[in-house]
N, C-alpha and C positions, 0 to 999 in steps of 0.2 A: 435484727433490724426489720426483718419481712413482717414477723406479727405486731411491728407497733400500728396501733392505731390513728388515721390521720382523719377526723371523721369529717370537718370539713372539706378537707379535699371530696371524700366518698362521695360527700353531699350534692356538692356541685358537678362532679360527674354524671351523678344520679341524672342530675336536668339537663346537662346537657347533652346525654341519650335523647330523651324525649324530643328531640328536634325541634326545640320552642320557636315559636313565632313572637320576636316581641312585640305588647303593645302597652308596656308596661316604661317608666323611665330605667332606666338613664336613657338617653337621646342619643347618644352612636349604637343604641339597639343592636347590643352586644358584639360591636367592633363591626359593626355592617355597613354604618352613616356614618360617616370621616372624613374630614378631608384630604385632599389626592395625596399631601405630602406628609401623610402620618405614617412614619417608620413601622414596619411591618413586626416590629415586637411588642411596641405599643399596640396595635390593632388586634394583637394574639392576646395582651394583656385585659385587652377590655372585653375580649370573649369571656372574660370570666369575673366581670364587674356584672355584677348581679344586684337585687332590691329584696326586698321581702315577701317572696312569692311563696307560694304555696308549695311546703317539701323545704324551704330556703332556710325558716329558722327565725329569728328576730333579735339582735345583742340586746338589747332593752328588758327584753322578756323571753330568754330564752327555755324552750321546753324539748328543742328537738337535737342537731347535731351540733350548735354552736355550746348547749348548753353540757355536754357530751364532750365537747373538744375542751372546755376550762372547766369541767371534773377530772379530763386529765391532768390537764396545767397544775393541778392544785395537790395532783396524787404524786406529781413529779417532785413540785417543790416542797412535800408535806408541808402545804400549809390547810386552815379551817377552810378560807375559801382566796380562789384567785380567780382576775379578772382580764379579758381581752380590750386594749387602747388601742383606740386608733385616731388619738389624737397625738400620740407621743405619753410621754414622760411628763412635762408640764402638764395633761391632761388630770395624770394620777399623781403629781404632787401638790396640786392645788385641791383633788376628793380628799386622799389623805389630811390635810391639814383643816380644808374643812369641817371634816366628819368627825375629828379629835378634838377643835379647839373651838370653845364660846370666846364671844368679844369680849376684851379688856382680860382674858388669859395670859399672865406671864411663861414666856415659854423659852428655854435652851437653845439656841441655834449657834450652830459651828457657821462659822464667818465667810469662812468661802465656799458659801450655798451658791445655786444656780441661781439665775433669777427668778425663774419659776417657783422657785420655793419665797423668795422675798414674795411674790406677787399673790400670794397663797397666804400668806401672814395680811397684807397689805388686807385684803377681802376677808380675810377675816376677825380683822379689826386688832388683832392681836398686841401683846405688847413684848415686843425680842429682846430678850438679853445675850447679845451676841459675843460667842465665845472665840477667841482669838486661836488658830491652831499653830500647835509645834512646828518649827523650823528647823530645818536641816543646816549643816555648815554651809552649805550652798544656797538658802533663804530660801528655801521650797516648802512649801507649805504642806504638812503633810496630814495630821491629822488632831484629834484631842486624846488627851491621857486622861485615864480614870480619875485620878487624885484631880483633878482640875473639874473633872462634871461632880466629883462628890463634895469640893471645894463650894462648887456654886448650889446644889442642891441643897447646900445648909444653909448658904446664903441667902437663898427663894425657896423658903420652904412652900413657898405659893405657889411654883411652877407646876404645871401643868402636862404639860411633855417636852421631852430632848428631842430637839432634831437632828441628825447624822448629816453628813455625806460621806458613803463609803463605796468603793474607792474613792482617793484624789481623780482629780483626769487624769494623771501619769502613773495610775493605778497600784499608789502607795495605802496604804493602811497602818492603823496601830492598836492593839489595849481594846478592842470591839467589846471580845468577852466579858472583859471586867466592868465598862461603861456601862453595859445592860444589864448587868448583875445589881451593880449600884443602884441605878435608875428604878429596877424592879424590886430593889429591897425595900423603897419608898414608896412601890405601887406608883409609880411615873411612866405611864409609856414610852418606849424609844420608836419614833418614826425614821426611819432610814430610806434615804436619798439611793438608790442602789445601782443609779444608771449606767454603770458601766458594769456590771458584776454579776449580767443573768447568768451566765458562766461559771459561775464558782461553785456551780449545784453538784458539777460532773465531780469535784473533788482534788486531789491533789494530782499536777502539779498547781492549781490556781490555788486562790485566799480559799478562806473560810467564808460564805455566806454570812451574810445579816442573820437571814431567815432560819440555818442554822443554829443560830446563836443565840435566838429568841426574841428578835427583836417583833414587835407587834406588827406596825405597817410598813413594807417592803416595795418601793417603785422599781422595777429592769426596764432598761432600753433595751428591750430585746433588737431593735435594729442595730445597737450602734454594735455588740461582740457575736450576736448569733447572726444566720443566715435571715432573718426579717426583712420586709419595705419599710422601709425610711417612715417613721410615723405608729411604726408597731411596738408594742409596748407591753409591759404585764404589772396587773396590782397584787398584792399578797396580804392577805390579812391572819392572823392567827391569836392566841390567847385572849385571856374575859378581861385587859382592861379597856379594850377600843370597843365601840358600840356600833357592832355591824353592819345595822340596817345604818344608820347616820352615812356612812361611807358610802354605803350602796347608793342611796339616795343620791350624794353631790356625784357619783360615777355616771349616774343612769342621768342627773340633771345636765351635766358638762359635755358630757360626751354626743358627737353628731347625732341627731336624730335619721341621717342619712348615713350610715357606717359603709366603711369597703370593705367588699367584700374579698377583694386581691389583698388588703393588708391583713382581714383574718385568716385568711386562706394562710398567710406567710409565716403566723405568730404561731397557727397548729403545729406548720413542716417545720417552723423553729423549734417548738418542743418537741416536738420527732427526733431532729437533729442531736440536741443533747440529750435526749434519753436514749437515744440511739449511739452516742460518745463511748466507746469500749476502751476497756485496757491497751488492745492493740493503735488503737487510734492514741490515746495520750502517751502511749511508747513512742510513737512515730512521730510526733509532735515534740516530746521533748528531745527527739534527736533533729532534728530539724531546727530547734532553737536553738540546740549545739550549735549547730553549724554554723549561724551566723552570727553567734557571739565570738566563737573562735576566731571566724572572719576578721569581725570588728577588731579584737581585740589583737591581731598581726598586722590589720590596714596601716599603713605611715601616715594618712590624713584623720581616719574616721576614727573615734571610740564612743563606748557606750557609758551612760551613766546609771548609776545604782546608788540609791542611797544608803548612807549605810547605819539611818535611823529609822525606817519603817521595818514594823516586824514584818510586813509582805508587799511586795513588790509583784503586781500581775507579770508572768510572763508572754501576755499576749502587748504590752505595751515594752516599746523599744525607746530610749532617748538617749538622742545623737548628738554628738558634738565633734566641731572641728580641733583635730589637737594644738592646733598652734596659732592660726590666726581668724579665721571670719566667725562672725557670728550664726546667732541659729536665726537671723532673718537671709541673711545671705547665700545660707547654707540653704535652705529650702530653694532660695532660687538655684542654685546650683542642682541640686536634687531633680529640681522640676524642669530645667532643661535636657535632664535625661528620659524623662516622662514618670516619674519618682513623685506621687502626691502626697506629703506629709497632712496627719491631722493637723497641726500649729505649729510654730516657732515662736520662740522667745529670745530674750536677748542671748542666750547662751548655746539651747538646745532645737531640737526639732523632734518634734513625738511622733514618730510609725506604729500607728496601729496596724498588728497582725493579724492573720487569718483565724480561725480557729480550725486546723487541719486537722483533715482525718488521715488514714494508711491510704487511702487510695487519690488523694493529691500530691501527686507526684514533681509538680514542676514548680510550686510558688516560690520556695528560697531559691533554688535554681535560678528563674529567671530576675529576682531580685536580684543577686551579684552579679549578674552579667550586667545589670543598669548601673550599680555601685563602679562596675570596671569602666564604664564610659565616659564617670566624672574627669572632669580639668581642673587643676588646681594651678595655683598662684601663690606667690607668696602674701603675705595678708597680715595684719595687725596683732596685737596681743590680745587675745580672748578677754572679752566683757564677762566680767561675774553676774552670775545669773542673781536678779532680787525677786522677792518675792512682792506684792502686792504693799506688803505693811512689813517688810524683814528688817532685819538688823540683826541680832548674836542669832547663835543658835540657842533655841530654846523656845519660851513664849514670852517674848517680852514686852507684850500689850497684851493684857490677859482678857480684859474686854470691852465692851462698849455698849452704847445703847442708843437709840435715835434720840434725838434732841428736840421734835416732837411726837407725838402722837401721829395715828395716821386722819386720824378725826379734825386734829388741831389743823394739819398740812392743808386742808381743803378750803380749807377757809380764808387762808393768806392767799396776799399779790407777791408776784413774782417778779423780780427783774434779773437783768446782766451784769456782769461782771469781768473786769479780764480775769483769767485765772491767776493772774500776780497779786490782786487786789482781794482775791476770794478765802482767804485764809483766813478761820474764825467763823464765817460764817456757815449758813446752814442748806447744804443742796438742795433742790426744788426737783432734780431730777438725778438718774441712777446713770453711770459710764459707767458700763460694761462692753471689757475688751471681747471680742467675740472672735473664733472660738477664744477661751472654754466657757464664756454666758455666767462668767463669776462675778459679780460688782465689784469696781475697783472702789466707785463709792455707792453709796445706798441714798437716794432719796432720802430725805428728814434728819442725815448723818450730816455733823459738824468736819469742817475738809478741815482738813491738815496740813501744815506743810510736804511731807510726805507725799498725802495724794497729791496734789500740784505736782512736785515733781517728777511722778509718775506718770500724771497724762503728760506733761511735756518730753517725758519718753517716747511714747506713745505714738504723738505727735511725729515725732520728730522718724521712728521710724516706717509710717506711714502704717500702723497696726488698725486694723477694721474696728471700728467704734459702733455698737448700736447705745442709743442715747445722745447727750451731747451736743444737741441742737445744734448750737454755737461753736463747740470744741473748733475746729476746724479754724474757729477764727479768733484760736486762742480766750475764747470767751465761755462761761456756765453758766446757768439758770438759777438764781439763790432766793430762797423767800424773804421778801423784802419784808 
């Protein structure tokens, strides 16, 4: 752990030996000009919000320690090359898609992409043929199977490249291997969505990497599983069918012109961190997830779910249910009155994301069951079956869809309202996306459904965070007229 290299960190030590005087921006002139009531870790934080100084380095053009710090990133992930975001994720699934796809390209995308990835297509004029994924008995959406992308590869022999999201947000998977096999026996690239999954490098007990796998373009939130700021992020590029420089270009286009330098600083010690990930640390880890599955699975209220269709399942994602009566909206208020902050609830479950612990984090599940001990219970209703977005059996029984215009054609029409009772048939103007998880329940230019309707009037009704939607609220959408 001692001789990994952290060379941003080094870097900005290096200057701030020198006792700088700033006169240079940012304007709190490294945590010195502030106002009275800035929390004193924030003002520690801005001591090391640094510009592009001399010794500093530049993300745009890097030659000195940034450029140093993502030749590690890249020796970590063995990929050709990888990149430091500090835009997020959406930053690098919008170069990604850019730098692989010309307009009016037919392309594979799995359905329940983020929106970043719709918005990535959208810019890039693309044309989506969107692939419906496998459902669990439980209508969870979990991922695509080989025979289904090799189903539609023969069906568009035009396509262009598949787009992934792997993991699910509840950190399911399936059939990676063989998807990419396929994909690549036609010389198709696989872009993969991989935001939940920087993680999976350290090895078993997590999935299998994309980037393992072979897939070509690779996005991680590094913030959301590793120790990162909120906003850090990694791109990965590897094999000759993606065109390098094309990437680079929309990375170096998209990305701030002003980068933080606290969020690089965070994405170095994050790859510190998992190269730094030993035997003893994922020993002590999976005893630790022992223990609180054990837990669960003795509680009289709580149990865990497990699907028992994806071939992998993260064990850094937990999801919770009541055994007998409230939902997973309820249940997170219950959670959160013990000071318990789930990622999301759904109608059924509530998702805990865990730590990624080492041996020497002693106290996390500890003090997690002692919150678990402080719940009150009631007696409570018969448990809502969890649906999925577009569920019904298990299986895929919408195999897939397409927009019903263009995104060229979309620009061009008027818009009006509708109530959502009346909006069935026609063709959305805009995208609801329940947030978290940033999935569209509809897509822009997509023909609604009965289904959707009765989904946002779920939605609705349990008072679930909407971005989009204008109107939703007042039971009304946006349809081009």
């Amino acid at each position: 752990m001692d001789n990994i290299k952290i060379p941003i960190l080094n870097m900005l030590k290096n200057h701030k030996e020198n006792n700088p005087f700033s006169m240079h921006v940012p304007g709190h002139k490294s945590g010195t000009i502030i106002h009275p009531l800035t929390p004193s870790g924030l003002s520690e934080a801005m001591s090391w919000d640094m510009t592009e100084l001399t010794g500093l380095d530049d993300l745009h053009c890097p030659e000195e320690g940034i450029k140093e710090a993502e030749k590690l990133l890249s020796s970590f992930y063995q990929t050709d090359k990888s990149y430091f975001l500090i835009n997020g994720s959406t930053v690098g699934n919008l170069a990604m898609i850019l730098g692989a796809i010309h307009p009016g390209d037919t392309v594979l995308v799995q359905r329940n992409c983020h929106k970043s990835v719709m918005n990535g297509l959208t810019l890039a004029n693309a044309r989506p043929i969107f692939i419906h994924p496998e459902l669990d008995c439980d209508g969870i959406e979990i991922g695509l199977t080989a025979s289904v992308i090799k189903e539609y590869l023969h069906k568009y022999p035009e396509a262009k490249a598949v787009i992934l999201t792997y993991p699910n947000y509840y950190g399911m998977g399936m059939e990676l291997d063989e998807i990419i096999h396929e994909a690549h026996r036609l010389r198709v690239p696989v872009l993969v969505d991989e935001a939940h999954g920087a993680h999976f490098a350290a090895g078993a007990p997590f999935p299998p990497s994309a980037l393992q796998r072979g897939a070509d373009l690779v996005v991680h939130s590094a913030h959301k599983t590793l120790p990162a700021m909120t906003m850090g992020s990694y791109l990965h590029l590897q094999g000759e069918l993606i065109a390098a420089e094309q990437v680079e270009r929309y990375v170096r286009m998209l990305q701030s012109s002003s980068p933080s330098y606290p969020i690089m600083l965070s994405l170095d010690l994050a790859r510190a961190y998992i190269e730094g990930y030993c035997k003893e640390d994922k020993s002590y880890f999976s005893e630790q997830i022992q223990i609180i599955k054990d837990y669960l699975s003795n509680h009289s209220q709580l149990a865990m779910y497990e699907s028992p269709n994806a071939d992998w399942c993260d064990p850094l994602k937990l999801m919770v249910y009541h055994r007998g009566g409230i939902s997973g909206h309820q249940l997170q208020e219950r959670l959160e009155a013990v000071g318990i902050y789930p990622e999301l609830s759904t109608e059924r479950f509530v998702l805990l994301v865990l730590p990624l612990l080492k041996a020497d984090h002693k106290f996390y599940m500890k003090e997690l069951i002692e919150r678990f001990e402080l719940m009150e219970w009631k007696a409570g209703e018969k448990p809502v079956a969890e649906r999925g977005f577009f569920s019904g059996e298990k299986g895929n029984v919408r195999k897939h869809s397409e927009l019903a215009l263009s995104f060229e054609e979309m620009e061009k029409l008027r818009i009006k309202r509708l109530d959502l009772s009346h909006s069935i048939g026609e063709i959305s103007a805009e995208a609801i996306i329940p947030y978290p998880p940033g999935i569209p329940l509809i897509q822009r230019g997509e023909r609604i459904t009965d289904e959707m309707v009765r989904t946002c009037l779920r939605l609705l009704e349990n008072g679930t965070k909407v971005q989009g939607g204008t109107y939703l609220k007042e039971g009304q959408i946006q349809v081009f007229a």
